[in-house]
N, C-alpha and C positions, 0 to 999 in steps of 0.2 A: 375534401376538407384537409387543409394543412394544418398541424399543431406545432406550435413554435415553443420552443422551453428556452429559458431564459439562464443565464449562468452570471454568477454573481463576483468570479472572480474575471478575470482579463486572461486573453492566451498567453501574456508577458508569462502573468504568475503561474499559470500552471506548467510554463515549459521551465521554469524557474525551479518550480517542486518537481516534477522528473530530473531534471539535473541534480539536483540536491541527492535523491533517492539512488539515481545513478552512482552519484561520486563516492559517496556514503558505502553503495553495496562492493562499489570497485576496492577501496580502503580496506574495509573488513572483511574481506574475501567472502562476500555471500550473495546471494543473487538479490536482484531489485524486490522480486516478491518477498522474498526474506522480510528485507530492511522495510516495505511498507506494512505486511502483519505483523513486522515486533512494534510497527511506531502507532499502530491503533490498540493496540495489546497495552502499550506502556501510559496511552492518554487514558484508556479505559482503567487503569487502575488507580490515574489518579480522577475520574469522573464522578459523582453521585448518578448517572444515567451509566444506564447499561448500554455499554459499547460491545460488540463484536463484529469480528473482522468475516466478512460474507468471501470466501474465496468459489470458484468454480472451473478446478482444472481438468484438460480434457483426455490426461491420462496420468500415467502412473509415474513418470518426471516431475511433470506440474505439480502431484499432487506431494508427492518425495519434497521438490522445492518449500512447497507454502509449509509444510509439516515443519521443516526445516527451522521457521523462525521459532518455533517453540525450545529450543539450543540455544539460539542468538540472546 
């Protein structure tokens, strides 16, 4: 049985949003993960739903990095 998931954005836009997030971490000298848990961090506080950002790094860089936008 195949399960097909469906995405609601196009590969345009999302290589569009890595670029952004790219340019963004390049600019403010901070890494990509950085700049993607400050920008769910930042929607989430203007949100009425509870947002939090789900990181899952696979050591102690990764985890230094994501920590990291809590600074930013």
């Amino acid at each position: 049985m195949t399960v097909r998931t469906e995405s609601t954005e196009s590969t345009g836009k999302k290589t569009a949003a890595v670029d952004n997030v790219l340019a963004i971490a390049e600019e403010t000298g901070v890494t990509p993960a950085q700049v993607a848990v400050a920008w769910v961090r930042e929607r989430a506080a203007r949100s009425v739903a509870t947002l939090a950002p789900i990181i899952g790094p696979r050591g102690l860089s990764p985890l230094d990095s994501c920590l990291g936008a809590r600074r930013t």
